[in-house]
PAZA-201157 format. One record per residue: z negated, y negated, x negated of N, C-alpha, C in turn. Coordinates in steps of 0.02 Angstrom, whole numbers, plus 50000, padded with zeros to 5 digits. Example, Ala and Ser with C-alpha at 12.3 -4.5 7.8 and 13.67 -1.06 7.14 Angstrom:
BEGIN
49610 / 50284 / 49340 / 49610 / 50225 / 49385 / 49610 / 50165 / 49340 $
49646 / 50112 / 49358 / 49643 / 50053 / 49316 / 49606 / 49998 / 49355 $
# end
This chain:
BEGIN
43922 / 45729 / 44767 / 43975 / 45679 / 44759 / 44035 / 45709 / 44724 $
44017 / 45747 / 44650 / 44075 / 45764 / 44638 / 44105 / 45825 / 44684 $
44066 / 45856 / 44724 / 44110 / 45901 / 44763 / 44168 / 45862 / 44816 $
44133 / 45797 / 44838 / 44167 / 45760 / 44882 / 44237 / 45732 / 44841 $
44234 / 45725 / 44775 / 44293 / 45695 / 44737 / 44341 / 45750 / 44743 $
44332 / 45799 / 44707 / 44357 / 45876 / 44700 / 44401 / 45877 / 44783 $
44359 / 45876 / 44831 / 44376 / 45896 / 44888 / 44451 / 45849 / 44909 $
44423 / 45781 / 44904 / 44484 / 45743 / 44906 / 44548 / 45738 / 44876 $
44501 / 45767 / 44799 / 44583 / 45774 / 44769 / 44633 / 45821 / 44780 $
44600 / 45888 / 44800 / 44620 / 45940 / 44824 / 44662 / 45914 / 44887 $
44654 / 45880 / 44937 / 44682 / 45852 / 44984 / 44739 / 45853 / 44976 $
44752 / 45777 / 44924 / 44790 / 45738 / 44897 / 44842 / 45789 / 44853 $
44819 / 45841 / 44815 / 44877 / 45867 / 44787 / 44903 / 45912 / 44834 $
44875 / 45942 / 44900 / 44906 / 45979 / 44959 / 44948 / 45944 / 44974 $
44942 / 45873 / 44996 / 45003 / 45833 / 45010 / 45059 / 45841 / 44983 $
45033 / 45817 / 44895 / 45092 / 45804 / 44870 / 45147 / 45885 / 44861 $
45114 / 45928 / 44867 / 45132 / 45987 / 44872 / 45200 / 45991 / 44926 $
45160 / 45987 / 44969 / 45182 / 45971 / 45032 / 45240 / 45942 / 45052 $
45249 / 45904 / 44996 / 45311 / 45860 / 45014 / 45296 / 45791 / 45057 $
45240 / 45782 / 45095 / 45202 / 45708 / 45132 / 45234 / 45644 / 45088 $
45268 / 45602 / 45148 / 45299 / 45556 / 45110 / 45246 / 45506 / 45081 $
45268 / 45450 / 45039 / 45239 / 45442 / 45002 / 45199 / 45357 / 45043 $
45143 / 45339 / 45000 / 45125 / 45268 / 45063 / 45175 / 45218 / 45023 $
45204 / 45174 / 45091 / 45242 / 45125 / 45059 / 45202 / 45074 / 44999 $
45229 / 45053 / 44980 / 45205 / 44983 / 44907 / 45220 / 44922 / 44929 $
45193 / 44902 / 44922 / 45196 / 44835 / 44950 / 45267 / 44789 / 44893 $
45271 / 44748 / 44941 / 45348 / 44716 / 44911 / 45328 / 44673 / 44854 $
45396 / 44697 / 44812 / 45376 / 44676 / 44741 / 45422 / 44613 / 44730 $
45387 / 44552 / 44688 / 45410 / 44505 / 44706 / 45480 / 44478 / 44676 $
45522 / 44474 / 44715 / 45590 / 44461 / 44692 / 45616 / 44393 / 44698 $
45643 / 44371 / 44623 / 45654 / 44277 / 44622 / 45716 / 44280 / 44689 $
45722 / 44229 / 44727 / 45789 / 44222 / 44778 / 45824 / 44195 / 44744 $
45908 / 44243 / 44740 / 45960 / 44223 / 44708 / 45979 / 44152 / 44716 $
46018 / 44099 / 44681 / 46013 / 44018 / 44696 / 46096 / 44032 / 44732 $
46138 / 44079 / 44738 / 46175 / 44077 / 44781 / 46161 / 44092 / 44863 $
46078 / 44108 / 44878 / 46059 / 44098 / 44949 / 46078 / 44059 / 44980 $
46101 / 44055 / 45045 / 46109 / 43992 / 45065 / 46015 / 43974 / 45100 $
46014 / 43887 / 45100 / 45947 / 43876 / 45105 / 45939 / 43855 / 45196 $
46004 / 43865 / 45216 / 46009 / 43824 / 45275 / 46031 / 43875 / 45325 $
46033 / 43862 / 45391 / 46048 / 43898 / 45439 / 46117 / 43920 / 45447 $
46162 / 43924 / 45405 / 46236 / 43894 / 45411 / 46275 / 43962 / 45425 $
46237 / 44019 / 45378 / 46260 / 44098 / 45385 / 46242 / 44142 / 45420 $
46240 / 44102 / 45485 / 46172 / 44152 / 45537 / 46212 / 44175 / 45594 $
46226 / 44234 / 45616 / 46258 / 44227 / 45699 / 46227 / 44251 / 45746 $
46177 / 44197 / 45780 / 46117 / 44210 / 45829 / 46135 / 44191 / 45908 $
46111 / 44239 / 45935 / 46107 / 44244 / 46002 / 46036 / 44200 / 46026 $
46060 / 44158 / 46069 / 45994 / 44103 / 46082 / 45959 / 44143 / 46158 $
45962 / 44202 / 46176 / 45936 / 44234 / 46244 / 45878 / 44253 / 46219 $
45840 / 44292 / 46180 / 45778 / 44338 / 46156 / 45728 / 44283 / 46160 $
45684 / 44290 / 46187 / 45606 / 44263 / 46228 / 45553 / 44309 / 46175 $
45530 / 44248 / 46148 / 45475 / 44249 / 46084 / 45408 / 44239 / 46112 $
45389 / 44201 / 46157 / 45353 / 44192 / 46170 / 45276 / 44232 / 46180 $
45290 / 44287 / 46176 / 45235 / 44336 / 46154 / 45195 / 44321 / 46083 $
45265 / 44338 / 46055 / 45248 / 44322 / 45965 / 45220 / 44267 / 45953 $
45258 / 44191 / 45972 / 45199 / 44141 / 45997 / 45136 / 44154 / 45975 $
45119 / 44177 / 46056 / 45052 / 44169 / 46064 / 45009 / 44213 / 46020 $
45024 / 44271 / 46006 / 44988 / 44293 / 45971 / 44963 / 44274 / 45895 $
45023 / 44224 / 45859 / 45031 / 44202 / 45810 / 44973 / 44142 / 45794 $
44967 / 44086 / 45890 / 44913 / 44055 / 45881 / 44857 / 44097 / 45898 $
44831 / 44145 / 45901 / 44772 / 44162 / 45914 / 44777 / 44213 / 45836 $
44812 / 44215 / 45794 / 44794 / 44233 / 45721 / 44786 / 44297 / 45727 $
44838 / 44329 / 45774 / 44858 / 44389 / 45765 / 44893 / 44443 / 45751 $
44899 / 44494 / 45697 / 44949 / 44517 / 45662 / 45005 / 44530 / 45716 $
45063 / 44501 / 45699 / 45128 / 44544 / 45724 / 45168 / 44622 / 45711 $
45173 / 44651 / 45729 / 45196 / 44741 / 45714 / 45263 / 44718 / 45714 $
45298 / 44721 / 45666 / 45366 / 44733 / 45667 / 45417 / 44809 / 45646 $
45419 / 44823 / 45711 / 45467 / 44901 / 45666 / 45543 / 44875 / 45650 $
45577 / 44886 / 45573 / 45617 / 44880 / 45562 / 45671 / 44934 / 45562 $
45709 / 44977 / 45583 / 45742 / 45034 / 45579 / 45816 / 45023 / 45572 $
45851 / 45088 / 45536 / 45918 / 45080 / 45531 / 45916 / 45126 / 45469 $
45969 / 45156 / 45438 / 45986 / 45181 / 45371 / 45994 / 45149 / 45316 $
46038 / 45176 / 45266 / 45998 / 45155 / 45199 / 45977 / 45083 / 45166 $
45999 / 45038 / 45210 / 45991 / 44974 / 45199 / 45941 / 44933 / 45222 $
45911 / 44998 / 45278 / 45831 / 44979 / 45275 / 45799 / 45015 / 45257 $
45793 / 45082 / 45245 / 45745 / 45116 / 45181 / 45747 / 45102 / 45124 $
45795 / 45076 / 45085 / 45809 / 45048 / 45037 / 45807 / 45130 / 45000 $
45864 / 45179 / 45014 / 45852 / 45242 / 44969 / 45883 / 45270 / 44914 $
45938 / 45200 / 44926 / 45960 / 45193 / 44861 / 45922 / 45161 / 44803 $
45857 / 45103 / 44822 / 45838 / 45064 / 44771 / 45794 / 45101 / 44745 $
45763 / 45077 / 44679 / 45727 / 45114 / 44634 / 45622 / 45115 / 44689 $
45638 / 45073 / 44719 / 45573 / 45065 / 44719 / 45565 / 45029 / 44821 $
45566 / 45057 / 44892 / 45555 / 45053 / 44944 / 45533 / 44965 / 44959 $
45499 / 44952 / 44916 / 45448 / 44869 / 44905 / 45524 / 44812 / 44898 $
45588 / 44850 / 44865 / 45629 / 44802 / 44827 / 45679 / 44802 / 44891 $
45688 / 44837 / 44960 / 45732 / 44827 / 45009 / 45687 / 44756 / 45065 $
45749 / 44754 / 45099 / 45733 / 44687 / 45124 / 45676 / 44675 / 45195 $
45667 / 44776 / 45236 / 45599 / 44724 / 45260 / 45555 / 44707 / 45209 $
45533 / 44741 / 45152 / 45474 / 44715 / 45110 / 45495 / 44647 / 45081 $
45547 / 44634 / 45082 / 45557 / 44549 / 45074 / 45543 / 44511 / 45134 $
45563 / 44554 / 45174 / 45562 / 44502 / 45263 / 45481 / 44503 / 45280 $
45440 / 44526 / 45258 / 45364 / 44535 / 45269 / 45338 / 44470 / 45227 $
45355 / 44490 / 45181 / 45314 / 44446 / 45122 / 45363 / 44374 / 45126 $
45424 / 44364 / 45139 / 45437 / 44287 / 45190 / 45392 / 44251 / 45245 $
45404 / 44303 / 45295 / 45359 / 44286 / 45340 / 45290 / 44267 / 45329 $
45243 / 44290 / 45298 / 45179 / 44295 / 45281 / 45176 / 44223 / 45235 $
45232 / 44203 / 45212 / 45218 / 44162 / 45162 / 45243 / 44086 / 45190 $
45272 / 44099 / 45274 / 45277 / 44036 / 45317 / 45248 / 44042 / 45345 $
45178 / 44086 / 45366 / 45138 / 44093 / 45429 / 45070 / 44108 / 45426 $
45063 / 44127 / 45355 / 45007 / 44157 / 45346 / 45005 / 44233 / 45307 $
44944 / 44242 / 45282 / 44944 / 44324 / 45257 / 44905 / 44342 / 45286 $
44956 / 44428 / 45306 / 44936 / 44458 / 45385 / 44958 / 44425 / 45433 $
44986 / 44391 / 45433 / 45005 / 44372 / 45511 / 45074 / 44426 / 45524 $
45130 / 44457 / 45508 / 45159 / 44513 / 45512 / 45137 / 44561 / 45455 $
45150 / 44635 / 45503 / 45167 / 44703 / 45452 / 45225 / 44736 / 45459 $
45256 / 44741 / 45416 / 45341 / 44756 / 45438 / 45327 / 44845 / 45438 $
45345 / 44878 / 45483 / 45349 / 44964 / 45467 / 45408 / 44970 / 45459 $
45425 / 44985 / 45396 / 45495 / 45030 / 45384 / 45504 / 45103 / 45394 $
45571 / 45084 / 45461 / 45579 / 45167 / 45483 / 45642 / 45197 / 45459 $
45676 / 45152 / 45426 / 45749 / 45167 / 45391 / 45752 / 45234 / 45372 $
45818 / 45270 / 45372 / 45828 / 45340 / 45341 / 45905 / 45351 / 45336 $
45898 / 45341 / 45258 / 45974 / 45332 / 45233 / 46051 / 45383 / 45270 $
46092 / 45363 / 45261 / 46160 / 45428 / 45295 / 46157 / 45428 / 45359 $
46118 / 45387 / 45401 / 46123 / 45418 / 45467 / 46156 / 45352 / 45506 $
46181 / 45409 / 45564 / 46249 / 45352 / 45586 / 46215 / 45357 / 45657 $
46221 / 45295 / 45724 / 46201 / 45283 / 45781 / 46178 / 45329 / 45806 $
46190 / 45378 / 45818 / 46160 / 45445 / 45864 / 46116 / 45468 / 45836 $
46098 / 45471 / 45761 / 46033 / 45495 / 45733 / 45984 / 45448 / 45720 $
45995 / 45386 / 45731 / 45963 / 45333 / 45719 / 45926 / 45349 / 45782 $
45937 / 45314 / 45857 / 45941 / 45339 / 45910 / 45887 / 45398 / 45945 $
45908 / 45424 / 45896 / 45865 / 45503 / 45920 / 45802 / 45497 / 45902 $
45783 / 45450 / 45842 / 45725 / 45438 / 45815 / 45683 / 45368 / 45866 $
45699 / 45368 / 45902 / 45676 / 45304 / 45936 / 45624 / 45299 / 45955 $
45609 / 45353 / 46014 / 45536 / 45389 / 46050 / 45474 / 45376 / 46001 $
45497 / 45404 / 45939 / 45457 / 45437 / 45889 / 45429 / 45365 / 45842 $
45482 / 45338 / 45805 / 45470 / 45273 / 45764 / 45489 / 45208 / 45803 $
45516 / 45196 / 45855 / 45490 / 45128 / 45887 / 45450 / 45115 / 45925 $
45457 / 45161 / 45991 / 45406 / 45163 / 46034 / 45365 / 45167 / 46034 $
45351 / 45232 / 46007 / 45273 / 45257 / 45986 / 45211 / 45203 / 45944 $
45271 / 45143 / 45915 / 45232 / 45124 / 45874 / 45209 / 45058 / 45892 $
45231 / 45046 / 45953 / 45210 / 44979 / 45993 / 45227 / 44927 / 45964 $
45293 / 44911 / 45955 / 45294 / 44841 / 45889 / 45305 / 44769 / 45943 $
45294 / 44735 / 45911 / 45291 / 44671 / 45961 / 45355 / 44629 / 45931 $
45408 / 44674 / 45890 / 45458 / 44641 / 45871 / 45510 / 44699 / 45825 $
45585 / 44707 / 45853 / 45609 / 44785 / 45832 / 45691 / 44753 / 45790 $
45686 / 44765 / 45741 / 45757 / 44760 / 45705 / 45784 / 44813 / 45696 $
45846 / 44812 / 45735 / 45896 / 44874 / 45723 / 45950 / 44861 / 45687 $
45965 / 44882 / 45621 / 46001 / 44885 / 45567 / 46054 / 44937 / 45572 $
46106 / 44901 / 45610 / 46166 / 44985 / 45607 / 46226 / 44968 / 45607 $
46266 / 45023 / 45622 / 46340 / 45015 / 45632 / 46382 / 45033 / 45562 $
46352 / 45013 / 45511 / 46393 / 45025 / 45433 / 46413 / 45100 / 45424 $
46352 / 45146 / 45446 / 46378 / 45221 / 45413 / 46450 / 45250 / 45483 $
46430 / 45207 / 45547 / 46468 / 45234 / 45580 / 46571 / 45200 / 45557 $
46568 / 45147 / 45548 / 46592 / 45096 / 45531 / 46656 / 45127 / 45465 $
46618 / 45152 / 45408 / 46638 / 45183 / 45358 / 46666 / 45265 / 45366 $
46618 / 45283 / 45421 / 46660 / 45347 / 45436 / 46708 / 45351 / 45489 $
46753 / 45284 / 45522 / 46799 / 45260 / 45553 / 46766 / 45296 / 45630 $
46714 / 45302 / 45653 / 46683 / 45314 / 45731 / 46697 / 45279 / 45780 $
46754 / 45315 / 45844 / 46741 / 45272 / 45865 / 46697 / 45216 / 45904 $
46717 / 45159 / 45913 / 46669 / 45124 / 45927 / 46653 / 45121 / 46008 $
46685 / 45173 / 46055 / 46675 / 45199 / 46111 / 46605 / 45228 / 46116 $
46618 / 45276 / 46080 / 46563 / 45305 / 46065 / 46487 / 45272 / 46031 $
46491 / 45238 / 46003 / 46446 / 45198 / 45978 / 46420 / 45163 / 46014 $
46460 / 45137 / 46083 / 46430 / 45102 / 46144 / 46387 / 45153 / 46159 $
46406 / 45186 / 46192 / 46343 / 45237 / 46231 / 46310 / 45273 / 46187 $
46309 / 45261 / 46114 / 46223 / 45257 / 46087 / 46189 / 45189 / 46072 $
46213 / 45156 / 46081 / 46174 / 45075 / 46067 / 46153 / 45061 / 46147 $
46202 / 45101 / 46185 / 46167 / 45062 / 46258 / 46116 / 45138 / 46256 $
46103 / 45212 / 46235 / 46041 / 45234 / 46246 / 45982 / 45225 / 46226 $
46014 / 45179 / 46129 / 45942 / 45160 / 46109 / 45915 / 45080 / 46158 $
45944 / 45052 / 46161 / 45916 / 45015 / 46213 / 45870 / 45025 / 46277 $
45914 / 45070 / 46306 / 45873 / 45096 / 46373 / 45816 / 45148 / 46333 $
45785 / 45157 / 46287 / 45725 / 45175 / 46268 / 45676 / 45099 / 46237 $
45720 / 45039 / 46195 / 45708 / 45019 / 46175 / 45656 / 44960 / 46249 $
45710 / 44953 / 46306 / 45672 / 44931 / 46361 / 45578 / 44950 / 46392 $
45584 / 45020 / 46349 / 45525 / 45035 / 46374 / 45432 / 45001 / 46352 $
45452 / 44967 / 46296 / 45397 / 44917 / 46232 / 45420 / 44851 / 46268 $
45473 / 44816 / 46302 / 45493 / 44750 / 46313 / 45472 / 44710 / 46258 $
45495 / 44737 / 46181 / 45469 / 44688 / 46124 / 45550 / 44663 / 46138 $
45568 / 44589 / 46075 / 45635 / 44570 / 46072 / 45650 / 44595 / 46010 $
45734 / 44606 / 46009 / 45756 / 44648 / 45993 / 45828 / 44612 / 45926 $
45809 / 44631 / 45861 / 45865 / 44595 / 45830 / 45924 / 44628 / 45814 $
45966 / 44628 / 45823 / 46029 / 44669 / 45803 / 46033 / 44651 / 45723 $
46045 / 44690 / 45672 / 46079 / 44674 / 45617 / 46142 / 44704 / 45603 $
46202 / 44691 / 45602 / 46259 / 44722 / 45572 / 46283 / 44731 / 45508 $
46334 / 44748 / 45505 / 46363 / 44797 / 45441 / 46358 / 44736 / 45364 $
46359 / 44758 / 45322 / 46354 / 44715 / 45263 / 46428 / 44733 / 45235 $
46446 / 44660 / 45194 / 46502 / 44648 / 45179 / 46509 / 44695 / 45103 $
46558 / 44750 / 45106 / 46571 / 44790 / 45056 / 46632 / 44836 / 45074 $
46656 / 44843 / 44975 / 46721 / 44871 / 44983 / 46736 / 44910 / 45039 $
46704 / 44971 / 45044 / 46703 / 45019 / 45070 / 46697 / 44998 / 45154 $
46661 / 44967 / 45182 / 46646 / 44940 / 45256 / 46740 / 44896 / 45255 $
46761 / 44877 / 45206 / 46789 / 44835 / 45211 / 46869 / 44868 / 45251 $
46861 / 44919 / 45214 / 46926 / 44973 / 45209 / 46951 / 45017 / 45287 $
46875 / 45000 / 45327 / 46883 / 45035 / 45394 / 46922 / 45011 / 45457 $
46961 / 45061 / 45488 / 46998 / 45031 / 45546 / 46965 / 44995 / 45602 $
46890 / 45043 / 45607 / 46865 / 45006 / 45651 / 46829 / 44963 / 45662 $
46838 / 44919 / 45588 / 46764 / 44884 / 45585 / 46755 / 44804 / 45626 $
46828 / 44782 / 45659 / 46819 / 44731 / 45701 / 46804 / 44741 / 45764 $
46839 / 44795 / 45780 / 46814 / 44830 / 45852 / 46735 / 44839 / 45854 $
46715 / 44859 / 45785 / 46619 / 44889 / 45780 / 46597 / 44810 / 45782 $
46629 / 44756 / 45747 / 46585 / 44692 / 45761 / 46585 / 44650 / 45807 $
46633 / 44665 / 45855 / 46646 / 44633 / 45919 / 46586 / 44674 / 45964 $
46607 / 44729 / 45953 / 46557 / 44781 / 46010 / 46474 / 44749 / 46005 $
46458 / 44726 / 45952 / 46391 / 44727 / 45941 / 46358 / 44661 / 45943 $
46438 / 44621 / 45921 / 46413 / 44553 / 45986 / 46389 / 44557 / 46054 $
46462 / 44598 / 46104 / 46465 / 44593 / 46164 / 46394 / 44657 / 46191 $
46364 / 44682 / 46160 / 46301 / 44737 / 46172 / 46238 / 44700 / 46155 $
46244 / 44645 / 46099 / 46171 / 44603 / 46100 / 46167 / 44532 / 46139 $
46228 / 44525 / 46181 / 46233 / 44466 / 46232 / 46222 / 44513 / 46322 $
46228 / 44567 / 46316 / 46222 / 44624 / 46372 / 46160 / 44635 / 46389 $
46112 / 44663 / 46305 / 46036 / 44641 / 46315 / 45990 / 44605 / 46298 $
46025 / 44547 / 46291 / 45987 / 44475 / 46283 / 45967 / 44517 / 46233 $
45980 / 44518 / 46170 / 45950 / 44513 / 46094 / 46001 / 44478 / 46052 $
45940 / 44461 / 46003 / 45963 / 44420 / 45944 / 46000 / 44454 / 45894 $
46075 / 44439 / 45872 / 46125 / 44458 / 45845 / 46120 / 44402 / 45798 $
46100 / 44450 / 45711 / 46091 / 44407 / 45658 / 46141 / 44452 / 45594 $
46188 / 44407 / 45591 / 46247 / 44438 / 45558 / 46255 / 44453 / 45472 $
46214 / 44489 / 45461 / 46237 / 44512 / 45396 / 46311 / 44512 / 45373 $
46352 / 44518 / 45384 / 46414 / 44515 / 45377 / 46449 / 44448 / 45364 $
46396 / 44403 / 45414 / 46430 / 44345 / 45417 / 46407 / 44283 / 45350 $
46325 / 44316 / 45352 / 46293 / 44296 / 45292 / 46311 / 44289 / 45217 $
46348 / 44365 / 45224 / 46380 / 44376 / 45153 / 46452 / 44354 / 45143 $
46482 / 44347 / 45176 / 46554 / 44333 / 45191 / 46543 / 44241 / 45172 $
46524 / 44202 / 45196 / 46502 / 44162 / 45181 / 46515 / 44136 / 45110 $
46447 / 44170 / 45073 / 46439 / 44184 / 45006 / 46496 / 44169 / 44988 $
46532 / 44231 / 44978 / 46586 / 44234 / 44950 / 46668 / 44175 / 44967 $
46661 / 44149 / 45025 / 46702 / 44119 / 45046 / 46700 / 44057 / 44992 $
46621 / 44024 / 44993 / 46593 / 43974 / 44970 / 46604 / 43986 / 44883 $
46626 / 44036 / 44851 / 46639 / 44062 / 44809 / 46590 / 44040 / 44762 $
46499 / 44043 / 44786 / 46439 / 44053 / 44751 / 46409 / 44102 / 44718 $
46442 / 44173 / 44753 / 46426 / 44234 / 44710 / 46484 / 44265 / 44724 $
46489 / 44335 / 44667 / 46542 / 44373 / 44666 / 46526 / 44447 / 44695 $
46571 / 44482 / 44732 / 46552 / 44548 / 44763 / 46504 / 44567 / 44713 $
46520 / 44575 / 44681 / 46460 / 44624 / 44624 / 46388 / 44592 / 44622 $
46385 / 44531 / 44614 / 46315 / 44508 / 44661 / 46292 / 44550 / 44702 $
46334 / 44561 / 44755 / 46284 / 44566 / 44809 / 46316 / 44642 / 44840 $
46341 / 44677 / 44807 / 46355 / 44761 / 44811 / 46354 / 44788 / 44756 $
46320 / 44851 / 44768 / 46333 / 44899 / 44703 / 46395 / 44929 / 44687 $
46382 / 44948 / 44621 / 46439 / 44980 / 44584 / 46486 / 45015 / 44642 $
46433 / 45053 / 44695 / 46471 / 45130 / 44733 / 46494 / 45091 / 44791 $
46503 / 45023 / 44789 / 46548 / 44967 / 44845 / 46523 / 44979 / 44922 $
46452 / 45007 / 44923 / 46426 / 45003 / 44976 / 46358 / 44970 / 44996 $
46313 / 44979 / 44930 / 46240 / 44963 / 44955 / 46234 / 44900 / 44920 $
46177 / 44856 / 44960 / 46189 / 44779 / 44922 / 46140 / 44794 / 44859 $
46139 / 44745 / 44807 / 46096 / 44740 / 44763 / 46025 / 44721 / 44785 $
45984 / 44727 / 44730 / 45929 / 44698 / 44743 / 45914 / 44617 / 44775 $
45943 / 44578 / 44728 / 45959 / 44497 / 44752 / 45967 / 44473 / 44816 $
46046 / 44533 / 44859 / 46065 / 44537 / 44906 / 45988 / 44559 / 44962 $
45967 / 44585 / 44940 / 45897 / 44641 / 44979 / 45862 / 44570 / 44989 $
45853 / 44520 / 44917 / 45816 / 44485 / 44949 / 45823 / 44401 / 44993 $
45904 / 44411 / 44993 / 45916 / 44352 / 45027 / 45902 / 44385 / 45083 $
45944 / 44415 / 45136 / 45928 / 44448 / 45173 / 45869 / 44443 / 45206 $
45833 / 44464 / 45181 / 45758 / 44456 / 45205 / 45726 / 44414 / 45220 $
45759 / 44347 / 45166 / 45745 / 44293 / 45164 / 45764 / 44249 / 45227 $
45827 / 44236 / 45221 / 45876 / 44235 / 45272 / 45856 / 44252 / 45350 $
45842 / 44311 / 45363 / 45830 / 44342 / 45433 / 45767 / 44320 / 45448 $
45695 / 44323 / 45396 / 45632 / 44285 / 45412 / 45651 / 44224 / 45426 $
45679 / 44187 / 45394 / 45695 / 44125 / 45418 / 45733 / 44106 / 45484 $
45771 / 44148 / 45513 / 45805 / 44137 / 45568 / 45764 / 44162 / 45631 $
45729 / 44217 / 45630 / 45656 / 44227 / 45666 / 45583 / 44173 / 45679 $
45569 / 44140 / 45592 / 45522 / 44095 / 45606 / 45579 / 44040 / 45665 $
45642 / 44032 / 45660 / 45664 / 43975 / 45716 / 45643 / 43974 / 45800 $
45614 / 44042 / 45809 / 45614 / 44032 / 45873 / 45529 / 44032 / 45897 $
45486 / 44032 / 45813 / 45421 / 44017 / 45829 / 45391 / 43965 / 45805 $
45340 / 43943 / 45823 / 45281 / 43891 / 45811 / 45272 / 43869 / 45755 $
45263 / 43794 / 45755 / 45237 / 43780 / 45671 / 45168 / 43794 / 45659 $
45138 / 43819 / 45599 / 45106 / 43849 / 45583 / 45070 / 43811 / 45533 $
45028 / 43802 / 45497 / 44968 / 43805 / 45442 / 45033 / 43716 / 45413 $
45043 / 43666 / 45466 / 45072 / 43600 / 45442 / 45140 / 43609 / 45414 $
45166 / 43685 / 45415 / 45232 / 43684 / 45409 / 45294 / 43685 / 45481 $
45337 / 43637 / 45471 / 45397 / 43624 / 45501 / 45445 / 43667 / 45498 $
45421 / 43738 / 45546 / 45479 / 43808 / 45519 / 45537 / 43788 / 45523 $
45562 / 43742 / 45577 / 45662 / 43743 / 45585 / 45661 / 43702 / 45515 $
45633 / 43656 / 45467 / 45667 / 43639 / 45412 / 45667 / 43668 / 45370 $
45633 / 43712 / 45349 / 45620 / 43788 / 45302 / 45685 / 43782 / 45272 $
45678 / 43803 / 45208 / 45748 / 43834 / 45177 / 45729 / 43886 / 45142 $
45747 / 43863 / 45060 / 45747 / 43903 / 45014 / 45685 / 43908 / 44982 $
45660 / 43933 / 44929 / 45591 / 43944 / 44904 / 45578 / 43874 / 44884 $
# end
């Protein structure tokens, strides 16, 4: 036995040697800011994406695979801790209108990278991973480094034409409201494009931008709420409306569940 311990640990410090990334943590529980909104009001959804898979599997009490991907705002590699970005909020939402275990969110996020590297990773972390439901989180790093948004078409229409190959549905997330996003030439051209590309492939276009803009319009929180100091990455709070927010606009297009009424859902 103790050779078997020895052996394992030996394993385990090859890894860490190694550099082997680390296993995610499960999401740590974060109060929802009371400037959330509780209602559907900050949402900009495309009513085309066919759930009905998720459905069914949901009544037969079966886990959903959700791959979430995009850069640093879904790795969360700025936050102290992977658990405190918003799929690990969007998991532990879900789970907590549907059941525990009924989704597993895989976070494929990888901070700095702009459409074409996102993209390139597709084969590898969406496909491969069979999800029965795919959030693509992009456009900000391209957005901030003024790209054009020509170009950005013909990588959103290649991750697509890979993304066709799973026929899971497909959520668009766009750019989050910050100084820096704010400052770019192209950033109406990047949010028009990503309308007219998630109405092209029938996916659901859920507007971060519009979410937060909102906020602030409603003058319930202040930028610094919901961006960091470096006027790009949201706060924690922000991480967990978000999550909050987007589970909630997802449970809309599924089943009531365990005597709950998902379209009246709000806030905690």
């Amino acid at each position: 036995m103790r050779l078997v311990k020895g052996f394992c640990a030996a394993i385990l410090l090859g890894a860490a040697i190694l550099g082997a990334p680390p296993v995610a943590r499960a999401a740590e529980s974060v109060a929802l800011p009371g400037w959330c909104p509780k209602a559907a009001q900050d949402r900009s959804v495309s009513r085309d994406p066919q759930f009905r898979a998720l459905s069914d599997k949901l009544r037969r009490r079966e886990t959903i695979v959700l791959v979430a991907i995009g850069s640093s705002s879904t790795e969360g590699s700025d936050l102290s801790d992977q658990g405190l970005a918003y799929p690990a909020q969007l998991e532990q939402r879900l789970n907590g209108l549907f059941g525990e275990r009924s989704f597993r969110v895989l976070n494929k996020g990888k901070g700095g990278e702009t459409l074409p590297e996102t993209v390139a990773r597709f084969a590898s972390d969406v496909t491969a991973q069979k999800p029965d439901l795919v959030i693509w989180q992009l456009g900000v790093n391209d957005v901030v480094r003024s790209v054009d948004p020509a170009l950005s078409a013909l990588s959103i229409a290649r991750g697509f034409a890979e993304l066709s190959k799973i026929e899971a549905p497909v959520v668009l997330m766009d750019m989050q409201v910050a100084p820096r996003v704010l400052k770019s030439a192209t950033l109406d051209a990047t949010r028009k494009l990503l309308g007219s590309m998630a109405r092209r492939h029938e996916a659901m276009l859920w507007s971060r931008f519009d979410l937060m803009d909102g906020i602030l319009r409603r003058g319930a929180a202040s930028i610094e709420d919901l961006v960091k100091p470096d006027e790009l990455h949201m706060t924690v709070p922000m991480h967990a409306c978000a999550g909050a927010a987007l589970a909630d606009a997802i449970a809309a297009y599924l089943p009531q569940r365990g005597g709950i009424e998902i379209s009246s859902v709000g806030g905690p």
